[in-house]
C-alpha positions as CSV (number, residue, x, y, z in Angstrom):
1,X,-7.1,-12.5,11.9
2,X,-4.1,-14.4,12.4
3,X,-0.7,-12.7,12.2
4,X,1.8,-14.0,9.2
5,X,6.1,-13.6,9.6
6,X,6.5,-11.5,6.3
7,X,4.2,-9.0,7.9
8,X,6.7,-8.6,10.6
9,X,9.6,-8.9,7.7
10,X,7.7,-6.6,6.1
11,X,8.0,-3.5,9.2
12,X,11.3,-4.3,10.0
13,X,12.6,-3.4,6.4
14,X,9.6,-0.4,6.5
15,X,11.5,0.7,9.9
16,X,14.8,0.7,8.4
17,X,14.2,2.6,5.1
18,X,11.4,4.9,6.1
19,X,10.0,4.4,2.4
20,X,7.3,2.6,0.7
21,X,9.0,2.2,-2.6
22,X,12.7,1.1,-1.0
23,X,11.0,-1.3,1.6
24,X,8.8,-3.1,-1.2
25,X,12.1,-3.3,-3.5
26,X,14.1,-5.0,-0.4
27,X,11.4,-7.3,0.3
28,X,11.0,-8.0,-3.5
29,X,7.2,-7.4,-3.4
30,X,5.5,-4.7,-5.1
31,X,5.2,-1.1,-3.3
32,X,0.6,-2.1,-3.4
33,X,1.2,-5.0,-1.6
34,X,4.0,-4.0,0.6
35,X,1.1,-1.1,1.6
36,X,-1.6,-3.5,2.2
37,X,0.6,-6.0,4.5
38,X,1.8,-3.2,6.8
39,X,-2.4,-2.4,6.7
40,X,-3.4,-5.9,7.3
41,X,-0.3,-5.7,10.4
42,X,-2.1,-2.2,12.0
43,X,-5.3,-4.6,12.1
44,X,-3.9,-7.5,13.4
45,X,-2.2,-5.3,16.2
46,X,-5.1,-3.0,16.8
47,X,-3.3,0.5,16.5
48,X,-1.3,2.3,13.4
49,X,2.3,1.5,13.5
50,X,3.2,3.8,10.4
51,X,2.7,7.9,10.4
52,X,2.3,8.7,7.0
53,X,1.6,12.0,7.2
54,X,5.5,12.5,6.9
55,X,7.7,12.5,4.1
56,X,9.9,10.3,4.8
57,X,7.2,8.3,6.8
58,X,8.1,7.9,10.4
59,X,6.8,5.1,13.2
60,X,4.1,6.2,16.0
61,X,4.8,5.9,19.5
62,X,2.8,2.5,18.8
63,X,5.4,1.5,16.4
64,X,8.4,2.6,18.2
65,X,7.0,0.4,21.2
66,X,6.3,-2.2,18.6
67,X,9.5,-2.5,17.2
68,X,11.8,-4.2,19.3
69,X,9.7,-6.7,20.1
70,X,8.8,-7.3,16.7
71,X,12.8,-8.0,15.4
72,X,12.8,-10.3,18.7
73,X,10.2,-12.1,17.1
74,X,11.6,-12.5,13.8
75,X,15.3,-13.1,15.3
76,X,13.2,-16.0,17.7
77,X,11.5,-17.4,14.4
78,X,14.9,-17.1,12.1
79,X,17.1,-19.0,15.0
80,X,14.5,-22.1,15.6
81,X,14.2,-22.1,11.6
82,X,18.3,-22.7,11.9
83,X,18.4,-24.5,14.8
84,X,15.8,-27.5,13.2
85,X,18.3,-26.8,9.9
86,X,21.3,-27.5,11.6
87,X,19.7,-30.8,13.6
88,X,18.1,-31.9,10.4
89,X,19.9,-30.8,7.2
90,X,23.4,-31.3,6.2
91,X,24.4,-27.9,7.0
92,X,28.0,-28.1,7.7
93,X,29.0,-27.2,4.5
94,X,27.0,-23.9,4.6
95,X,29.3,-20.8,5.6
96,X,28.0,-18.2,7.4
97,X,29.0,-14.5,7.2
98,X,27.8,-11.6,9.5
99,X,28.4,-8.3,7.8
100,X,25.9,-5.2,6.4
101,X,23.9,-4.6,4.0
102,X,25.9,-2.1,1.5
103,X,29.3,-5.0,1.4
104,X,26.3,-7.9,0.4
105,X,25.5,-5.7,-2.6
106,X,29.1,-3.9,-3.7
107,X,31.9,-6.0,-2.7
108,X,30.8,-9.7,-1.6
109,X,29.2,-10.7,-5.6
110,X,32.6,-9.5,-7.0
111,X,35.3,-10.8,-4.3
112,X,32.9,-14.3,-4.3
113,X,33.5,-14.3,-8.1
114,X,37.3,-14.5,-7.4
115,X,37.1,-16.8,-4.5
116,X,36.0,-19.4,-6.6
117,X,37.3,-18.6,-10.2
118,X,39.4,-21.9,-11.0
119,X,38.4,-23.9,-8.0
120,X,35.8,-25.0,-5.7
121,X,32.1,-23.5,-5.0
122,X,31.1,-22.6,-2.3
123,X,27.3,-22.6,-0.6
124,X,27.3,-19.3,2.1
125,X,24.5,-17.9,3.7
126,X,24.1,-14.5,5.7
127,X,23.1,-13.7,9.1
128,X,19.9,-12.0,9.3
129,X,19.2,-8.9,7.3
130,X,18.2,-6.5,9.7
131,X,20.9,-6.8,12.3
132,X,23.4,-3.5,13.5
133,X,26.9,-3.8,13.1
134,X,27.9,-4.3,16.7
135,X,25.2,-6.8,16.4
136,X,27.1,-8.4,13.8
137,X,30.4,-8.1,15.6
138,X,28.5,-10.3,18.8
139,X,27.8,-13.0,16.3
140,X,31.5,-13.2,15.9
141,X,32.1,-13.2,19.7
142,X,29.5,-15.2,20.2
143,X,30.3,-18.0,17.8
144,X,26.7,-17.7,15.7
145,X,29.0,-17.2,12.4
146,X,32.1,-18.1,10.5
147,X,33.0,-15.1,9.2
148,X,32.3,-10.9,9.9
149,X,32.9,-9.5,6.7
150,X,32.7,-5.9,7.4
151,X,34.3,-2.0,7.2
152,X,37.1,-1.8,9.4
153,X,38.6,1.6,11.0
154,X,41.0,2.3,14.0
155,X,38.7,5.0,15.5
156,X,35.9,2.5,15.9
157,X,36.2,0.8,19.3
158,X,34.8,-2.3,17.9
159,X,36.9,-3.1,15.6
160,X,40.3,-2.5,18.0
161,X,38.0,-5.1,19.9
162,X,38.2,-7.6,17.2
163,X,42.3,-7.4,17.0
164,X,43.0,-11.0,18.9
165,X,40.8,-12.4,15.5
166,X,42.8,-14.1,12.2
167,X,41.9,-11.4,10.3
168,X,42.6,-10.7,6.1
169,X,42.4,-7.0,4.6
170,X,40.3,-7.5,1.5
171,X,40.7,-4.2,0.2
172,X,39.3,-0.3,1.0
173,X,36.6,1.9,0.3
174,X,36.2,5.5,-0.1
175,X,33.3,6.9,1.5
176,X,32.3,10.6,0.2
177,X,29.9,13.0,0.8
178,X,27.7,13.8,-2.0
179,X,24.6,15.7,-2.5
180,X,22.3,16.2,-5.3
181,X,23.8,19.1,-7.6
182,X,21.7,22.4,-8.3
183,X,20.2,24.0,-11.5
184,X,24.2,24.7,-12.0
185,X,25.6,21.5,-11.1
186,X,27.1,22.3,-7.8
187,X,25.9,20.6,-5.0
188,X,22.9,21.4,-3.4
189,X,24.0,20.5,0.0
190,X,27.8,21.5,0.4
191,X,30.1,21.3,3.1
192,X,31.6,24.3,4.5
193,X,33.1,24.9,7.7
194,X,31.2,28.8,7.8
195,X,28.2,29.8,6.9
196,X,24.6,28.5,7.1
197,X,24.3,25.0,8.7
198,X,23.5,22.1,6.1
199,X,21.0,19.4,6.2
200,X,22.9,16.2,7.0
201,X,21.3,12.9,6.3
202,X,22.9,11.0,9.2
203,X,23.7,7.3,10.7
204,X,22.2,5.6,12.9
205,X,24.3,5.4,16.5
206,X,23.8,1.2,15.6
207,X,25.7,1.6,12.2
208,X,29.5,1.2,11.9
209,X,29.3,4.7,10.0
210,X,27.2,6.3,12.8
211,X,30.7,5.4,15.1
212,X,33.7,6.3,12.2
213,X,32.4,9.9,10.9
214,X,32.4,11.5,14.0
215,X,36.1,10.3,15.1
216,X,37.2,10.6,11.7
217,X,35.6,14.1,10.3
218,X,33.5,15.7,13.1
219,X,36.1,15.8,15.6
220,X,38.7,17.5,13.3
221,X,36.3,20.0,11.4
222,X,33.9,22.1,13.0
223,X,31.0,21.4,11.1
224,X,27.3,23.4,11.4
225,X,25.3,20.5,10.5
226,X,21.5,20.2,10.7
227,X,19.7,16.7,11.3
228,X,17.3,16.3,9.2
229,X,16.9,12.2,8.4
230,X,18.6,9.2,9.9
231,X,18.6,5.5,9.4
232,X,21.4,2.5,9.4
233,X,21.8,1.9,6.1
234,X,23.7,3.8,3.1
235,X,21.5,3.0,0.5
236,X,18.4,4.7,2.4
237,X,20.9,7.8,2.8
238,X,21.9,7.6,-0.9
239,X,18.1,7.8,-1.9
240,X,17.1,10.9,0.3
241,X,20.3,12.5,-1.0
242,X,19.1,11.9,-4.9
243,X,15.9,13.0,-3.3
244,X,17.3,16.4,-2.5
245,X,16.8,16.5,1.1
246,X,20.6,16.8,2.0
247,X,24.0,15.5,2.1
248,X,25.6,11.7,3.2
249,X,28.4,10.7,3.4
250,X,27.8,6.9,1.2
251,X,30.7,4.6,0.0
252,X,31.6,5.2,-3.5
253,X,31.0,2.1,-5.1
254,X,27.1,2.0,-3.9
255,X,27.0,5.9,-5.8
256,X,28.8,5.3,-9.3
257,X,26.3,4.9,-11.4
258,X,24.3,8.7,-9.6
259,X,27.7,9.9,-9.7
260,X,28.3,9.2,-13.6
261,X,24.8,10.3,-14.7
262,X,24.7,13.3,-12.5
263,X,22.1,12.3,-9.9
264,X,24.6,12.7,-7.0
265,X,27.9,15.2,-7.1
266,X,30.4,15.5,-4.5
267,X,29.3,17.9,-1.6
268,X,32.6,18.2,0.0
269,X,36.9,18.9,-0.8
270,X,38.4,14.8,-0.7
271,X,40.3,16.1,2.3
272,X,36.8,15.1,4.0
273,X,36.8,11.6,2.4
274,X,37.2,8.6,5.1
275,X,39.1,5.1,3.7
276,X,37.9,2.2,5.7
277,X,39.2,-1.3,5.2
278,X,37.3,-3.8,4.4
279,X,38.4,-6.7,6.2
280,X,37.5,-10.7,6.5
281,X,37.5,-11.7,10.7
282,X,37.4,-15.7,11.2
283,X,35.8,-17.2,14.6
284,X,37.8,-18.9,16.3
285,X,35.6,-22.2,16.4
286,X,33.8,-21.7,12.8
287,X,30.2,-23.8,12.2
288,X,31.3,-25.2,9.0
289,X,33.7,-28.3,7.8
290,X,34.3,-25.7,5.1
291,X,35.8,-22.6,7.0
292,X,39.4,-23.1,7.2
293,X,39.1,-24.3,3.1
294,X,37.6,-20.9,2.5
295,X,39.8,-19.1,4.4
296,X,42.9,-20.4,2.3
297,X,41.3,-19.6,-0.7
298,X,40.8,-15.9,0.7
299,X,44.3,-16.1,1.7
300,X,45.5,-17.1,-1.9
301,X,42.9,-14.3,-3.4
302,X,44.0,-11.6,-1.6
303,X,43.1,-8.0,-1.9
304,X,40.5,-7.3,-4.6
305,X,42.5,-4.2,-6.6
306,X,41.1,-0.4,-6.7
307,X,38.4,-0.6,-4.4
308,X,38.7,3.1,-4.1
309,X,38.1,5.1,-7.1
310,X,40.1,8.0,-7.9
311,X,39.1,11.6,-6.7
């Protein structure tokens, strides 16, 4: 049986959310077929890669080995797909952008919209999909993009790494916890700094998240929290949360519509709220003939207003 890329594609989003019906919607296949490719990859490789005896479903010690060496392989495919691209297409025109997962789907459609309301198009592109934010914040020091559009605060080494960058503030976001609310509406999961510890649905140590909480909450409120979930992105978080099986902390804007229908309530006083920036970082040498127009157009745009909704 010979091994195909989207079976790869396919466990690296499988490794990320932890769940059948999130992976298959990420890879835009159905959850039947997103099952049967992970099958079809355990065959090819010999061994299971996926416990599903859990709930969420977790990797084997197969899959854990299996892992990094599978993202190496897609990372290895992806750069000599955009290395024969950038030999053979007209790619100069293209921008790239490293940045995460929850800005491509809350804040990048709408502040695009702006960017080129009255005025040119632009063609952009991201980095690949499964890459951690200090990954993305190499691709910047490494010259592999034009822009890092990303969350931005002080008590996140990284970014006081990134301060010798041109940089724009683009606007905020509040990031809240929220749980899903009881028979009574009150959160399932709340905060308190006595009693019983509560399940926490946590970051990764790879996410930008993983490295603001603790400097930014933890450290200041004694928390009893109990681990009882992790992964790197919010909107995995956000789903075990709606799930019942604790509290997140999630950027607003990726909670509205749970928070306006009553899937999601807050799980915690707003004095527990963080407010990262979300800020625009230019490389100093960008890929494309189109950088620097971009960046004056950004410039010109400025911040997108009420980012961060009211408590």
């Amino acid at each position: 049986m010979a091994m195909e890329l989207k079976w790869l594609e396919d466990f690296l989003s499988l490794s990320h959310f932890m769940n059948f019906t999130l992976a298959a919607n990420d890879r835009n296949i159905t959850q039947s077929a997103l099952s049967r490719r992970i099958r079809q990859l355990e065959e090819w490789a010999g061994l299971p890669l996926i416990d599903r005896s859990t709930y969420p479903v977790r990797l084997t010690e197969a899959g854990e080995s299996f892992l990094p060496r599978a993202r190496k392989a897609v990372d290895s495919i992806v750069a000599l797909r955009e290395e024969t691209r950038q030999r053979h297409e007209a790619t100069d025109e293209i921008l790239s952008f490293a940045t995460m997962s929850t800005l491509v789907l809350t804040f990048f459609p709408v502040w695009m919209e702006r960017i080129e309301a009255n005025g040119e198009p632009f063609r952009t592109r991201f980095s690949e999909a499964y890459s951690s934010f200090s990954g993305n914040v190499s691709k910047l020091f490494r010259n592999e993009c034009d822009f890092l559009l990303t969350f931005a605060h002080d008590c996140v080494p990284a970014i006081r790494d990134l301060s010798e960058y041109p940089c724009l503030t683009l606007g905020s976001e509040r990031v809240i916890a929220i749980s899903a609310p009881d028979n009574n509406g009150e959160p399932l999961h709340r905060l308190t700094l006595d009693g019983a510890p509560v399940n926490y649905l946590s970051y990764r140590d790879s996410s930008f998240f993983a490295q603001a909480l603790p400097k930014a909450i933890f450290e200041k409120a004694p928390f009893r929290l109990n681990t009882v979930y992790e992964n790197a992105m919010s909107a995995a978080l956000k789903a075990m949360a709606v799930a019942g099986h604790g509290l997140a902390w999630i950027p607003e804007s990726l909670a509205i519509s749970e928070l306006k229908s009553g899937q999601l309530v807050r799980a915690a006083d707003p004095e527990f709220d963080i407010v990262p920036e979300i800020r625009l970082y230019r490389s100093f040498r960008p890929r494309s003939k189109s950088a620097g127009r971009f960046w004056r157009r950004a410039e010109e745009v400025g911040m997108l207003s009420d980012r961060v909704a009211l408590p």
